[in-house]
N, C-alpha and C positions, 0 to 999 in steps of 0.2 A: 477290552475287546468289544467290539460292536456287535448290535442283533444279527446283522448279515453274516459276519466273521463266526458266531457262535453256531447260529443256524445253520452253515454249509459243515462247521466241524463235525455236528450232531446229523445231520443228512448223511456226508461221510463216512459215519458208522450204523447208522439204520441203514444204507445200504448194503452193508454187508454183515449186518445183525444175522443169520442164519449160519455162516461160516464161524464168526465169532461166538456163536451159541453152540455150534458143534466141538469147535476146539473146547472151548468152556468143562461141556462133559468130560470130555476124554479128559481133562486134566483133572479134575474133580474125582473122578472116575479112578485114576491113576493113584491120584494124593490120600486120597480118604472111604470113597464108593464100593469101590470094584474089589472083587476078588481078587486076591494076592495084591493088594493096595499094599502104597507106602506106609500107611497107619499100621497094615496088620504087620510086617516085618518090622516097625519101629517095636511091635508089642511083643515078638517074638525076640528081641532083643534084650527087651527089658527082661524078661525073663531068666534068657542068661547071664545078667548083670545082676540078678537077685540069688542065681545061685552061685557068683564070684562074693557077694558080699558075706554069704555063708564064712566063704574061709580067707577071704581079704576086705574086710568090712573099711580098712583103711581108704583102699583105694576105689573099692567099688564106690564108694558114697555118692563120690567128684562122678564118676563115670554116669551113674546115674540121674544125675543134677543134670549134665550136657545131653543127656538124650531125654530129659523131659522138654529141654527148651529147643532142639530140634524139632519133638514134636508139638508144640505149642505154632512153632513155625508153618509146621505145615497143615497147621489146621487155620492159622489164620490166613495163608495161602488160597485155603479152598475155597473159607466162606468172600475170602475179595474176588476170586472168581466166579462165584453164583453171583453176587451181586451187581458185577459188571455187566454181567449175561442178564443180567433181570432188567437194568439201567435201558440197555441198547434194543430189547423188545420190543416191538410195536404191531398193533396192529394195524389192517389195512388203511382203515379210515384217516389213523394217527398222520400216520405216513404222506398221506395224499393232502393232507393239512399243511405237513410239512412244507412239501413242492409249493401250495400253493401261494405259500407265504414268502417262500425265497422267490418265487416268481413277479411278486406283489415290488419285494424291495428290488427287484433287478431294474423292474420297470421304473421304478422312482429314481433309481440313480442314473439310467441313462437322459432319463427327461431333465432332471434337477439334479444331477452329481455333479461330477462325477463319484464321488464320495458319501455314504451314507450321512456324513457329518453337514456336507453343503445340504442334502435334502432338510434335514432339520434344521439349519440356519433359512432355508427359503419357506419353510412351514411359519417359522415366527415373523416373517416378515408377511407371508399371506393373512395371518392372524392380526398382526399391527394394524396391515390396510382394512381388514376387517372389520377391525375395534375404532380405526379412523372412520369410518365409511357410517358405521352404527350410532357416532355419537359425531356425527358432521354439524349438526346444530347449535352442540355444546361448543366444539371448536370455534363456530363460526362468531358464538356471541364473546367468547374469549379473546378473540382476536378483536368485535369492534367494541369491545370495553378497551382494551391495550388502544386500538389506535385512538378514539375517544382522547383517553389519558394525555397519550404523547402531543396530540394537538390541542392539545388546551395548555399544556407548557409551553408549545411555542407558539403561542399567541402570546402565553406573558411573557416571554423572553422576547418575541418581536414586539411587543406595545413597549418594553421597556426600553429597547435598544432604541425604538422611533422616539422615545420621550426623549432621552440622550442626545439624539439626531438635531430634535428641533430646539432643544440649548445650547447646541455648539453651532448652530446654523446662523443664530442672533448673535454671537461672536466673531464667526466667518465673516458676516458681509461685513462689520465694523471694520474691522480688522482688512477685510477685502480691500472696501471704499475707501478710507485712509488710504491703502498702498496705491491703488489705482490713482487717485489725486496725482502724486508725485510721477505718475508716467502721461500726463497729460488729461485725464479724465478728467476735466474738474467738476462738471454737474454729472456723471455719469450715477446709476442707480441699479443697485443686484437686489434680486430677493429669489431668496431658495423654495421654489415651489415642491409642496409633497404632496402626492396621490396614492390610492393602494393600488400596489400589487399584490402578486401572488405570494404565498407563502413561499419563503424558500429557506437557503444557509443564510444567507444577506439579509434575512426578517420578510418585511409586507409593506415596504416602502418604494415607491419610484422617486426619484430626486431630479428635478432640470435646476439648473444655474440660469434665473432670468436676469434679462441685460435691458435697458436702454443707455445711451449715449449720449444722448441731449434732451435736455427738458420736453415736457409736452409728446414724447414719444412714446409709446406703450410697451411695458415692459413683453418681453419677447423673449425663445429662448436662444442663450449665447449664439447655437451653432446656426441659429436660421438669419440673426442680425449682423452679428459681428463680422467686420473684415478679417483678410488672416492676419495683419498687421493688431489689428483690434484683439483678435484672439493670442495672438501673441504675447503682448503687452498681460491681459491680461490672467495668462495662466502665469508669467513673471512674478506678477504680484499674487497668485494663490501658489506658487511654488516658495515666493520669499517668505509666505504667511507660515506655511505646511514645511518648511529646509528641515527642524528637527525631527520632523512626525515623518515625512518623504523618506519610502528607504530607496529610494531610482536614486544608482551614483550620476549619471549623464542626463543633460538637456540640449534640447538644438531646438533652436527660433526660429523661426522663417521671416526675412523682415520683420523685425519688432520694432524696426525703426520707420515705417511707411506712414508716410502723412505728417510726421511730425518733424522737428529742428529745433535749435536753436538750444535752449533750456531744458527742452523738456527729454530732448536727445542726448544732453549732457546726465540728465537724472537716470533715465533708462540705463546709460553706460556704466552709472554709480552703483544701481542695483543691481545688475550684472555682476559686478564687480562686489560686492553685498554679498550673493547669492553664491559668490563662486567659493566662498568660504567652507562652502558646506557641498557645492555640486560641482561633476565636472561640466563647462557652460560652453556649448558651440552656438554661435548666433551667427547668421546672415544679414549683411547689415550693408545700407547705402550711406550711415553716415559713418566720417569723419571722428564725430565725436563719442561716437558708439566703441567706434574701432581703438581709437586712442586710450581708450580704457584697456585694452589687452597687455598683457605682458611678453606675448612673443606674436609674429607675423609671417603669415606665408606668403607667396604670390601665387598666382593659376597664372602660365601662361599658354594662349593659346597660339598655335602655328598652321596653318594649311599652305596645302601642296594642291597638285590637280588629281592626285590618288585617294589623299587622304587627310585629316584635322586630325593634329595630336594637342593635350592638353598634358603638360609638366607643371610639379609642385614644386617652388623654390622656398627654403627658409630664409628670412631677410634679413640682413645686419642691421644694427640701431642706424644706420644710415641709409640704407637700403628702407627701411622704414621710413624711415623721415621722408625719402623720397616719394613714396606710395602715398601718404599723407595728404602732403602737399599737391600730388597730383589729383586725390579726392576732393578738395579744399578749390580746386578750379586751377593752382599752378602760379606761380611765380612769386616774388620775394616775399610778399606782404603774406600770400597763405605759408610759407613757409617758415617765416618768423610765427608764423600763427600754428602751425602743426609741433615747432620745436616748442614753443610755449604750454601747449596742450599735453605733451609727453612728459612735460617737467613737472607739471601739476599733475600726473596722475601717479606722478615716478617717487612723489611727496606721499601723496595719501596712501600709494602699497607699501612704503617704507613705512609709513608712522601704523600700520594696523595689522602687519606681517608677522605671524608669531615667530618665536625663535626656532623654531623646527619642522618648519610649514614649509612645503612644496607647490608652495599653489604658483596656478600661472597662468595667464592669459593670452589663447591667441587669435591672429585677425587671419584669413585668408582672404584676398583681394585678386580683383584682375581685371583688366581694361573694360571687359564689354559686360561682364557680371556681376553682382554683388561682392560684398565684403563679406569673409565667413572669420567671426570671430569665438577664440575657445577659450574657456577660462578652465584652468585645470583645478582638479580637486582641493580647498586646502583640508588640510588633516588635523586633525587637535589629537 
């Protein structure tokens, strides 16, 4: 029971402490006090119970026995009623103490209760912000020793990651330059510029990819030099580098074939086809020899009316291919013997590097007035 719950029981009975002190008497009065009291007939009793023992000592004994423990009763009857009556007394002063206490907690519960239990749950939280408030110093320096701590770890966690950074960086462009050669770069030159940044999750590193393309040019970075053909090619060769570290399943090229022919379009279609081992590969392509590296082909056809241009996707049969081919190739017998020669040779190399439970595939999307969109589909190991 709570002080409020105690206090209003005990108010409860100080208020009618004078009623209860009167009954009190009267029963006291009745039991043990007063003339003609219960005490005096239980003794007038005993009396005659002493002169039955005279001449029935048997049975008076017993009789006697139960009216001593009657009266034992009602004397402990009387003194629990004086004492009652003495409990619930008060004087005026007490009394008014009383009120002013349950008036103290009424106000506290309507403000902060509703419950006498929530006022004391909002006392130890006034006390918290108190003891917060009193030692804001001590906190304040707990806190810049903690962040202190935390940023001196990751400073060695980002110096160690940039140390990392700049040993696989001296591998990258190796590894870059080599792939790049085989898609036509032959003098081209990368080098991985680092600068600080900010502290972050990623460490205290910025990284640009610097590019030139031809001797005597200054390296630069990739995005402000390179064509989209140029950047094409060359995320090719940092995706062929990166295929088992890459977890992107799809790629799409935008012309990777622009500027370039002949050999070097044949090699681009080979890494493609390289590449598609590991990714699924859509490429945009104006060549030929790009395209013929695919394993399957759609066509875009486009149609206009005076309302409207619709553009339909067709898949193409190996002849239907062949014809697209041949129509890329500029058309007639000599590109066509040359388009069917280019599907045979590429129809060797997927056969001899095809594993035995590999889904891979390659397709071209083509269309009169557009580029060639060619996709290499995922192989799987």
């Amino acid at each position: 029971m709570g002080e409020d719950d105690a206090l209003k029981q005990k108010h409860e009975l100080a208020s009618h402490s004078r009623t209860i002190l009167e009954i009190a008497m009267k029963l006291c009065s009745a039991l043990t006090e007063g003339e003609d009291s219960l005490f005096d007939r239980i003794a007038e009793i005993r009396r005659s119970l002493l002169d039955l023992e005279r001449i029935d000592p048997e049975h008076a004994e017993g009789f006697l026995q139960m009216l001593e423990n009657i009266s034992e009763s009602v004397s402990d009857l009387s003194s629990s009623l004086n004492h009652h009556a003495a409990s619930v007394e008060l004087d005026e002063s007490e009394f008014q103490a009383m009120e002013e206490r349950m008036r103290i907690l009424q106000t506290l519960k309507r403000r902060y209760g509703p419950s006498l239990e929530n006022v004391l749950e909002y006392a130890d939280e006034i006390r918290g912000r108190i003891d917060a408030f009193e030692n804001a110093e001590q906190t304040r320096r707990t806190f810049r020793d903690q962040e202190n701590a935390l940023f001196h770890q990751l400073q060695s966690i980002s110096d160690q990651i940039s140390l990392a950074r700049r040993e696989a960086a001296g591998r990258l462009i190796s590894l870059l330059s080599e792939e790049t050669r085989k898609l036509g770069f032959r003098q081209a030159e990368f080098q991985v510029d680092f600068s600080q940044a900010e502290y972050g999750p990623g460490g205290c590193d910025k990284i640009q990819i610097l590019f030139s393309a031809n001797p005597g040019v200054p390296l630069r970075p990739l995005k402000d030099v390179a064509s989209s053909g140029e950047i094409s090619r060359v995320m090719l060769a940092a995706k062929t580098v990166l295929a088992e570290a890459d977890c992107i399943p799809t790629l799409i090229f935008d012309e990777i074939d622009a500027n370039i022919g002949g050999e070097t379009a044949g090699k681009v279609g080979q890494e493609l086809r390289k590449l598609s081992r590991h990714k699924q590969i859509i490429c945009i392509s104006h060549s030929p020899m790009v395209a013929s590296c695919a394993e399957c082909h759609f066509l875009v056809m486009k149609s206009s009316s005076e309302q409207d241009t619709r553009s339909t996707l067709l898949s193409l049969s190996p002849e239907e291919r062949l014809d697209e081919l041949c129509r890329m190739l500029g058309g007639g017998s000599a590109a066509r013997e040359h388009a069917r020669a280019m599907l045979e040779d590429n129809k060797e190399v997927s056969s001899g590097r095809k594993h035995p439970h590999s889904d891979s595939g390659i397709s071209s999307i083509s269309e009169t007035e557009k580029p060639t969109m060619e996709t290499h589909a995922r192989h799987r190991h």
